[in-house]
N, C-alpha and C positions, 0 to 999 in steps of 0.2 A: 504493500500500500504506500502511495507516494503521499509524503506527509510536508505543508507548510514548514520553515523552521518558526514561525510565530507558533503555528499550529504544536507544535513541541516543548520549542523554548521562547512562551509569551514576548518577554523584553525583547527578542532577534525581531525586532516588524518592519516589513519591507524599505519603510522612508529613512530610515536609520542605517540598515544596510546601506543604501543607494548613496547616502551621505558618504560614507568609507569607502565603497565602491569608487566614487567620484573622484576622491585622493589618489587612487594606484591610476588611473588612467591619467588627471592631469599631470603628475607628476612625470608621467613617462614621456610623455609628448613634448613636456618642454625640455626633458633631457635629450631629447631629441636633434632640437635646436642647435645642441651647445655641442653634441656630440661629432666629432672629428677623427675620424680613423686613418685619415691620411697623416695626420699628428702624432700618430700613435694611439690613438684610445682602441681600448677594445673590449670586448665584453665584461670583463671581470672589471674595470674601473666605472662603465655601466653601470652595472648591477650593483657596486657600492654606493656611488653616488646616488642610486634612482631608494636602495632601502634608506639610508641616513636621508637622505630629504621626504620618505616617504614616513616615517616616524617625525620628522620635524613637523611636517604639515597636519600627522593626525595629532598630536603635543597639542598645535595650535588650535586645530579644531575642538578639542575637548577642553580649552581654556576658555573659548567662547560660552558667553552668559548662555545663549542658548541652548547650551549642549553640553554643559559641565554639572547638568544635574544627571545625567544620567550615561555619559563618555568620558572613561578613565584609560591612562595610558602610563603602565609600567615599565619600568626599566630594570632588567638584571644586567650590569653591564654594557653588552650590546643587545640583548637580546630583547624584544618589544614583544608588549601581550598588550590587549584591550578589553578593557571590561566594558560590557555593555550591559548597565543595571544592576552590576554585578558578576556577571556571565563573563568568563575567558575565551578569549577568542585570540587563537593565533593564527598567521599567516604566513603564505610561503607562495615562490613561484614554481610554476608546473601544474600538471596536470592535476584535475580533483579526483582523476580514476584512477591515479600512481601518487595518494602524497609521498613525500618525501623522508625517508627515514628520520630525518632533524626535526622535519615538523610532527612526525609522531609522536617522536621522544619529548618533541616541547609542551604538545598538547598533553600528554599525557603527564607529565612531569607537574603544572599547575592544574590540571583536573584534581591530581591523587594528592596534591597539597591540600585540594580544598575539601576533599574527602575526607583527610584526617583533621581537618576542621569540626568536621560533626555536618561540612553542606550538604552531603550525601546518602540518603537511607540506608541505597547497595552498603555502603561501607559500614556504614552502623550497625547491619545487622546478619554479614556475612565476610566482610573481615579485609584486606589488603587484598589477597591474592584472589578471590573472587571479583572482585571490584577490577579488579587489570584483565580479567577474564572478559568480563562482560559489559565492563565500564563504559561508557559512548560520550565527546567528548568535540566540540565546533570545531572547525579550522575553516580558514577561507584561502581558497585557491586562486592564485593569480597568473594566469595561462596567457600567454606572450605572444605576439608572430619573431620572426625572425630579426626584424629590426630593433626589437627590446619592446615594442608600443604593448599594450595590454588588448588582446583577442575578447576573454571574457574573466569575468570574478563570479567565481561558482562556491557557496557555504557548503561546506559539507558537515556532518555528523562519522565520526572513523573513532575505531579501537585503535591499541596498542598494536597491533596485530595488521593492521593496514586495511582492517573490512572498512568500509563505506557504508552509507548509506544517504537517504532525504537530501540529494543534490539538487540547488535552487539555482541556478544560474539569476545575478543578481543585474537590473537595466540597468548601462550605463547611463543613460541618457534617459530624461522624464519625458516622456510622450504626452505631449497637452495639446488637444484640437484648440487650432484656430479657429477662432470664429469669428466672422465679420460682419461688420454692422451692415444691416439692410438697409436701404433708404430707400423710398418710394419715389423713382423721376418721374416726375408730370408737370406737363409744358403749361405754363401758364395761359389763363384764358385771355381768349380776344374780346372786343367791346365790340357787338355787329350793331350799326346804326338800323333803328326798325324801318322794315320795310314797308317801299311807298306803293300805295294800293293807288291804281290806276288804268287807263286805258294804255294798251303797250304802244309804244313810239313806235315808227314808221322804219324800218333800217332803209340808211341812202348806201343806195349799189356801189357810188362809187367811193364810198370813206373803205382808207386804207385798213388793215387788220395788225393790232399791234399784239406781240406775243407779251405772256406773262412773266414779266421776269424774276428770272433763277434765283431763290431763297439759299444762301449760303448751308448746308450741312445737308442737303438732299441727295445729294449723290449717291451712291450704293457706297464709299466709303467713309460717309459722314464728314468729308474734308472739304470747305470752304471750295 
């Protein structure tokens, strides 16, 4: 059964993701910019730059009033986790259908701290080594093209053990219809002098026949 991550774990709801989302793809793109291979840059100084800037930007966004009541961002050293309401969330680049042995270990590493906090029933009431059996645990996946830019950011749910599961691929991008204002065009009225009731005039044969002349926008292209 394919399950919501809200649907799961309440605090993961889609506009909050889409917010973190939004950080791995801006960030890569303007590294982009800067990025010089004929200079020597190459992937590994990529990749450092695009995570150290990519923890600065989410730093900054969880410092913001609007999002620092419920977007936290730790630091062991180098290694960056984000709490969402609480909730750990680690990330990594690569595939969401191959995490990465680093991110399993990371994930699983602050899941099982907060295990032994008492956050976790599994652990309270079947012990460490059950709990890394059966433990399930966020990570978000950040899948690349080849130039380094971000493909897609996919959440997943994974064990210690590398299962998967509830893969959400997260939109880059807010899709909001345009909508445009209607206006009603209508030509404004004419003033017709009333007509004169009478016997009809006589036409003289020989008066010339003058044409009507041409109202500027009539043409089949509306152009003067």
């Amino acid at each position: 059964m394919v399950r919501l991550p809200w649907e799961v774990t309440p605090q993961l709801t889609g506009s909050r993701l889409q917010l973190i989302a939004a950080i791995f793809d801006k960030v890569r793109k303007d590294l982009l910019e800067l990025h010089e291979p004929d200079k020597g840059d190459g992937g590994w100084s990529f990749g450092c730059r695009a995570y150290e800037r990519t923890c600065f930007s989410l730093s900054k966004l969880a410092e913001s009033a609007e999002n620092s009541s419920w977007l936290k961002v730790e630091f062991d050293k180098l290694a960056c986790t984000l709490r969402i309401d609480g909730v750990p969330l680690k990330f990594y680049r690569g595939a969401p259908e191959d995490p990465t042995p680093r991110a399993l270990r990371g994930g699983v590493s602050i899941a099982l701290r907060d295990a032994r906090s008492g956050q976790t029933n599994l652990f309270q009431l079947f012990g460490e080594k059950q709990w890394q059996d059966d433990g399930w645990f966020w990570l978000l996946a950040i899948d690349t093209h080849g130039d380094g830019s971000v493909s897609r950011v996919v959440i997943i749910q994974a064990t210690e053990s590398g299962q998967t599961r509830y893969p959400w691929e997260v939109p880059l991008e807010a899709q909001v219809a345009a909508v445009a204002e209607v206006t009603t065009m209508q030509r404004d009225g004419v003033d017709l002098p009333p007509p004169q009731v009478g016997p009809k005039a006589k036409e003289n044969a020989g008066d010339a026949t003058t044409a009507e002349p041409r109202v500027a926008g009539d043409d089949a292209d509306g152009n003067p």
